[in-house]
C-alpha positions as CSV (number, residue, x, y, z in Angstrom):
1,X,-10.1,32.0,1.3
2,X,-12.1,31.4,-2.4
3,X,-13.2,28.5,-3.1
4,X,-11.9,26.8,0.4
5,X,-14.9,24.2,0.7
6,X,-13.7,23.0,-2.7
7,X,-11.5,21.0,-0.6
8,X,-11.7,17.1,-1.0
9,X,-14.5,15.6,1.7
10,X,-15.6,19.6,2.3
11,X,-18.6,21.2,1.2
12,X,-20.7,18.3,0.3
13,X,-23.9,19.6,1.9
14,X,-24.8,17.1,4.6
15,X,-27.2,18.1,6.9
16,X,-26.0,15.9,9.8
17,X,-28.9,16.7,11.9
18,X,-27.9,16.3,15.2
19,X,-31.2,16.6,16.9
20,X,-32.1,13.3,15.5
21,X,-29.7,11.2,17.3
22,X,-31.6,11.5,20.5
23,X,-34.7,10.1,18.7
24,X,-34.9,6.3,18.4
25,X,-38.4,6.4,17.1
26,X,-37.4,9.1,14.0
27,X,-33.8,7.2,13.7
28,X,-36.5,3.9,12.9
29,X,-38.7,5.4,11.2
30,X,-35.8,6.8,8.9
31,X,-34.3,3.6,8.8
32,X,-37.4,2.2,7.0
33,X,-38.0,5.6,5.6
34,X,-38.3,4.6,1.1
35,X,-34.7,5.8,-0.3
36,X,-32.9,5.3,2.7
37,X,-29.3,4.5,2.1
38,X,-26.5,2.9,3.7
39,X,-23.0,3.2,3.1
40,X,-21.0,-0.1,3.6
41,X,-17.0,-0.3,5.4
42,X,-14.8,-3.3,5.6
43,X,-11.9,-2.4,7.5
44,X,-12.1,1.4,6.6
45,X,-12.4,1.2,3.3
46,X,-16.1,2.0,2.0
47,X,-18.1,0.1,-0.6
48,X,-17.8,1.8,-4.1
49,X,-19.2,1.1,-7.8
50,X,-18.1,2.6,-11.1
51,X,-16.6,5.9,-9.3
52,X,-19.5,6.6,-6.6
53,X,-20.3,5.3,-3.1
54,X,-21.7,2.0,-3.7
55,X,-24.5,2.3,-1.1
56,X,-27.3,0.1,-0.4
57,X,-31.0,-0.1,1.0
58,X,-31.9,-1.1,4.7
59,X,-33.7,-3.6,3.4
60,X,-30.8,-5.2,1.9
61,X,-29.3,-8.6,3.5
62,X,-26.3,-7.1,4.8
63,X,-28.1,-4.8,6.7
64,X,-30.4,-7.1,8.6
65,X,-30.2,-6.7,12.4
66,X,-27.5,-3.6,11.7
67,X,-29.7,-1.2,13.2
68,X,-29.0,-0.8,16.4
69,X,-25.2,-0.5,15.3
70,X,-26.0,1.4,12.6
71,X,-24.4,5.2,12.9
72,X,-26.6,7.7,11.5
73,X,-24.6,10.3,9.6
74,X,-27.7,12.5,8.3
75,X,-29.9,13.8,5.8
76,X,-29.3,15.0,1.9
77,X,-30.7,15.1,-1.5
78,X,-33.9,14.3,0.4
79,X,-32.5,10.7,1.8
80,X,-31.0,9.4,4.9
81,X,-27.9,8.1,5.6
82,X,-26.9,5.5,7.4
83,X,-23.4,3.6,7.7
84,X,-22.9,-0.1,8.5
85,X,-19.5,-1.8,9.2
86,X,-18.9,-5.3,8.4
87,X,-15.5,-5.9,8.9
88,X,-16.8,-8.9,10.7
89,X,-16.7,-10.5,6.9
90,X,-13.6,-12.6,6.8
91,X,-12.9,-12.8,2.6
92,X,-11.1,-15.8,1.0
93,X,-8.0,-13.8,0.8
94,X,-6.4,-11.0,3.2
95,X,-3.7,-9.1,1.0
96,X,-0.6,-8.2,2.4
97,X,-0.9,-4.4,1.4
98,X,-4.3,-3.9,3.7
99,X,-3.7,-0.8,5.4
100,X,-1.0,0.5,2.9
101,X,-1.6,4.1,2.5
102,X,-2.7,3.6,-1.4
103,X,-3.7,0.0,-1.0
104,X,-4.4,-1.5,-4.3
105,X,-6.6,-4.6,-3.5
106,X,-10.0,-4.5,-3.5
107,X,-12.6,-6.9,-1.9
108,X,-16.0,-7.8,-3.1
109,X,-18.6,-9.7,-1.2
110,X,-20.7,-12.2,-2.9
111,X,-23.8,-11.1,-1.5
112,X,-23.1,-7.6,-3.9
113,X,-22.9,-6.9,-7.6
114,X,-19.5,-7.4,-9.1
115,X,-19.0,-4.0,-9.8
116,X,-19.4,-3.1,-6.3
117,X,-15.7,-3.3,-4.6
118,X,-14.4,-2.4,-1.2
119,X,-11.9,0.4,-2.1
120,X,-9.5,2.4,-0.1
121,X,-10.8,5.8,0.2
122,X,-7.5,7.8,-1.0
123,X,-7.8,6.1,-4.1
124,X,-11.1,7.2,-5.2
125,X,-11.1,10.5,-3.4
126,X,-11.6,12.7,-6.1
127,X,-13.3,10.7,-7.9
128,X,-16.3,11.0,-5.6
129,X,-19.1,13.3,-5.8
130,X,-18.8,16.0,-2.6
131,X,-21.8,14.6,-1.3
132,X,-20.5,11.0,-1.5
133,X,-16.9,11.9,-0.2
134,X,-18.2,13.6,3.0
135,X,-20.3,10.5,3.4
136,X,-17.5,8.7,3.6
137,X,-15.0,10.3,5.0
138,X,-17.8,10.8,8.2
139,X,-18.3,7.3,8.3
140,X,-14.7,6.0,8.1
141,X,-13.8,8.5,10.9
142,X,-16.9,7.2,13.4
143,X,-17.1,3.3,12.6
144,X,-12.5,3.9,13.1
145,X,-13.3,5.3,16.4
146,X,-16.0,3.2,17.6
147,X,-13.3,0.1,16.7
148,X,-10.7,1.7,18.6
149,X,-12.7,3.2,21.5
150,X,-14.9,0.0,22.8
151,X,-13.7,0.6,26.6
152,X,-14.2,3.5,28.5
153,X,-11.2,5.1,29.2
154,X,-12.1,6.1,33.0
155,X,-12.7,2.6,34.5
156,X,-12.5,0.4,31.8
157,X,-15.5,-1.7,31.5
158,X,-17.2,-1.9,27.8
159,X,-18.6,1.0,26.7
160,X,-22.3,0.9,24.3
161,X,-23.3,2.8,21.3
162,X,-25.2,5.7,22.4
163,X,-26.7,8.8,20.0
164,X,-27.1,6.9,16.5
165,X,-23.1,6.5,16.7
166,X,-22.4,9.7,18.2
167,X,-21.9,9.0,21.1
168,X,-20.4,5.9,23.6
169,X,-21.7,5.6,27.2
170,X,-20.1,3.7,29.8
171,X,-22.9,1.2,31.7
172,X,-20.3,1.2,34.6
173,X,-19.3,4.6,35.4
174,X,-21.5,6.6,33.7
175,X,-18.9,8.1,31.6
176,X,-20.0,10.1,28.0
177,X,-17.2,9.2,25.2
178,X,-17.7,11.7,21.9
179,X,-15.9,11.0,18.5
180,X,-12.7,12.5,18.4
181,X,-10.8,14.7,15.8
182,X,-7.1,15.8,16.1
183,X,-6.4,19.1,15.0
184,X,-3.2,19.0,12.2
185,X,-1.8,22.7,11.2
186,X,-0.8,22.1,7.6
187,X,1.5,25.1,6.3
188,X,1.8,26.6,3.0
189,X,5.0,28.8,4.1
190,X,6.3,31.4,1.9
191,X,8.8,34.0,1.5
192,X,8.2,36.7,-1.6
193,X,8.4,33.7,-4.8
194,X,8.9,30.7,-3.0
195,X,7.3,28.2,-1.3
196,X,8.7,25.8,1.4
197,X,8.0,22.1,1.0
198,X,9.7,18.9,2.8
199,X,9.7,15.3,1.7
200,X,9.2,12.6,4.2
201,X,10.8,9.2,4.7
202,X,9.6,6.6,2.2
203,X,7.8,9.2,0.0
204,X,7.9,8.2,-4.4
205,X,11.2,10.1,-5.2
206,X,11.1,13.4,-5.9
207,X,7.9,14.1,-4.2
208,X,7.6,17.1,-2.0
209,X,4.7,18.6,0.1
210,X,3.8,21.0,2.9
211,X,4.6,20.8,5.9
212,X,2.5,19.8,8.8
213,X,1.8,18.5,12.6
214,X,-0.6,18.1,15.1
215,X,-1.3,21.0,17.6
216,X,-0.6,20.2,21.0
217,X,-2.7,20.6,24.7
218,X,-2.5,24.1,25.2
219,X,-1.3,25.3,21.6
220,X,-3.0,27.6,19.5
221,X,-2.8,27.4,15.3
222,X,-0.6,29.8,15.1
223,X,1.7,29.1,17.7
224,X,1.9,25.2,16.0
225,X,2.5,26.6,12.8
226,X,5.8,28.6,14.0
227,X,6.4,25.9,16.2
228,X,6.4,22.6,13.5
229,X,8.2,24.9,11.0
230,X,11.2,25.8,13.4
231,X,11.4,22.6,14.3
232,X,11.2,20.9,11.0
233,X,12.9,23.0,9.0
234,X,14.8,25.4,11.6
235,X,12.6,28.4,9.7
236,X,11.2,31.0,11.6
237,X,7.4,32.3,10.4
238,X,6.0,35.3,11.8
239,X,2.4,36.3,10.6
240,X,0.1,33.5,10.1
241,X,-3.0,33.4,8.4
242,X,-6.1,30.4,8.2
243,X,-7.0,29.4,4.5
244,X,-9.0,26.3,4.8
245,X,-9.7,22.8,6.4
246,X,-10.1,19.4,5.5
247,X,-11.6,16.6,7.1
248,X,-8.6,13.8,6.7
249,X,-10.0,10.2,8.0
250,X,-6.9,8.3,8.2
251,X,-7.7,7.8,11.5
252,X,-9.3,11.7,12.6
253,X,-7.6,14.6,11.4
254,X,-8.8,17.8,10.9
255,X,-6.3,19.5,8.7
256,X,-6.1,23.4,9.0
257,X,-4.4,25.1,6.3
258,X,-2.5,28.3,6.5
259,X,-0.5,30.6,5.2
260,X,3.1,31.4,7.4
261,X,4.9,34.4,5.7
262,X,8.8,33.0,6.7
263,X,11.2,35.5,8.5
264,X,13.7,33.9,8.1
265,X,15.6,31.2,4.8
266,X,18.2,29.0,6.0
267,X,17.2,25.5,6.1
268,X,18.6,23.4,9.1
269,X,16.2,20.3,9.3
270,X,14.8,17.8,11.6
271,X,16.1,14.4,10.2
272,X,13.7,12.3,12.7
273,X,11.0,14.4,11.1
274,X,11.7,15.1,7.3
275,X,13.8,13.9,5.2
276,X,14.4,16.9,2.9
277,X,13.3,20.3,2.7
278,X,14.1,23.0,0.0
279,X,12.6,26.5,-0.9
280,X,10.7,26.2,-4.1
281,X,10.3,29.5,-6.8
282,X,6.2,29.3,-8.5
283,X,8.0,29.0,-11.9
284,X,9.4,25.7,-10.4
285,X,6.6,24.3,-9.3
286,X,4.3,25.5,-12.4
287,X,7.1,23.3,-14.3
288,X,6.2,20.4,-11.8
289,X,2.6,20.5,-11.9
290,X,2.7,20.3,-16.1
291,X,4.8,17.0,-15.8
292,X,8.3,18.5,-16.7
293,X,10.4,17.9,-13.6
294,X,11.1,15.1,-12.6
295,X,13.2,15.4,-9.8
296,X,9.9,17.3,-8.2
297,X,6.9,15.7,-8.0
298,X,3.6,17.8,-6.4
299,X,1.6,16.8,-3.8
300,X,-1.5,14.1,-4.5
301,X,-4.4,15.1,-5.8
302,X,-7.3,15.6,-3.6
303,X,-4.6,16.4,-0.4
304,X,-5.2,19.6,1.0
305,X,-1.7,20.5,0.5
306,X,-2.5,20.3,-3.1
307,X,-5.2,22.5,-3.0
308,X,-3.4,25.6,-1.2
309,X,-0.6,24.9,-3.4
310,X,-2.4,25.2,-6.4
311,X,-4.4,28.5,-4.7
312,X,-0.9,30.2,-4.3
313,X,-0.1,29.4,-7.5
314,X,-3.2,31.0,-9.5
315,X,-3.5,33.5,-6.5
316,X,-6.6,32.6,-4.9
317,X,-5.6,32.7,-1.6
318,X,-7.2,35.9,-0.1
């Protein structure tokens, strides 16, 4: 597909250099290495100032003693990168909407400018450089896991950070953990002018997207594709065809894009899944993208379900 690393958190150029991690003296010597930076998360939500990442130096305060649980997340522009959590911070106020998918709060530390604010990610998406958005999406997605993943899963006992963050070994069994990313097929499904999109349960009204769902054990794209669109929508799709990916944080999704061509048009939904779904014509949606329908409002900006919609539309899929 054109253009398909102009996806939000894709194509940013990181060079994650992998054959680093496995070097504790070039890790340190990095670490210290003059422009070094390190990208902050409280609780997911990365440090940002005046629309960029809101990075710091090794040297700063925060970062004292951080780096041995520092996770290395590469090289670019000539720097390193380096990503520190501190969700150990406890602020004077916890807000009720922390861990809202748009949360609105924002947290600064005292030991940081003012303009420097701890910001959930899909607000600021697209306001990101690429460079800056990969960096974060990577390091949301490792310092999530390693939260959630601090006991090996074979025997139990605690597991240590191994591989600049790459990595979690278990002292008791022996047992390598790696990061892990769940595969979500994401469809743009269409048949000749129209577009099939599906509204879930507590969605702003009138907004409608594609559909999507994780591919199970066993399951190839294609087969998940036909699969979540039957069973969503009671559509069948015959050929299928990948358009593009996106790295999707919230906690470790990988979403594939592609295109379903349907064989089939009468709608018989999941209501445990969706809440709605409806075949929609391009001159429809053109209408919705310019602001003059309100009854159908497009998918967010900097979703990968924008972006193929928006493809379709100015047909730049092939």
């Amino acid at each position: 597909m054109r253009l398909a690393e102009q996806v939000t958190f894709g194509g940013g150029g990181l060079d994650r250099a992998a054959h680093l991690r496995t070097d504790p003296a070039r890790l340190a010597g990095l670490w210290a290495a003059p422009g070094a930076r390190v990208a902050l998360l409280w609780r997911g939500k990365p440090l940002v100032a005046a629309g960029a990442l809101g990075a710091v130096e090794p040297g700063h305060p925060l970062c004292s003693g951080a780096f041995e649980r520092a996770v290395f997340l590469g090289l670019a522009a000539g720097r390193p990168h380096f990503a520190v959590d501190l969700s150990d911070w406890h602020p004077d106020e916890i807000p009720d909407t922390l861990g809202a998918f748009l949360d609105p709060s924002e947290q600064r530390h005292p030991d940081l400018p003012d303009d420097h604010a701890f910001t959930e990610i899909r607000r600021v998406m697209t306001q990101l450089s690429a460079l800056d958005a990969e960096l974060a999406a990577t390091a949301r997605a490792l310092l999530g896991w390693h939260d959630t993943h601090r006991f090996c899963a074979r025997c139990g006992a605690e597991s240590r950070v191994a591989q600049a963050g790459w990595q979690r070994l278990c002292p008791a069994c022996g047992a390598h953990h790696f990061p892990r990313t769940d595969p979500v097929a994401i469809m743009l499904v269409t048949h000749g002018n129209a577009v099939l999109l599906g509204r879930s349960p507590g969605w702003p009204e009138g907004m409608f997207s594609l559909l999507a769902g994780f591919v199970e054990p066993g399951e190839t794209i294609e087969a998940a594709v036909r699969r979540e669109v039957a069973e969503e929508a009671g559509i069948r799709v015959g050929r299928v065809d990948y358009l593009a990916s996106q790295p999707w944080p919230f906690p470790t999704s990988l979403m594939v894009g592609c295109h379903g061509r349907a064989t089939t048009t009468e709608i018989t939904i999941d209501p445990v899944e969706i809440e709605a779904a409806r075949w929609v014509s391009r001159e429809e949606l053109v209408a919705a993208h310019a602001g003059d329908r309100k009854d159908l409002l497009p998918a967010r900006h900097g979703a990968i379900a924008r972006f193929l919609i928006e493809a379709w539309l100015s047909d730049r899929l092939d």
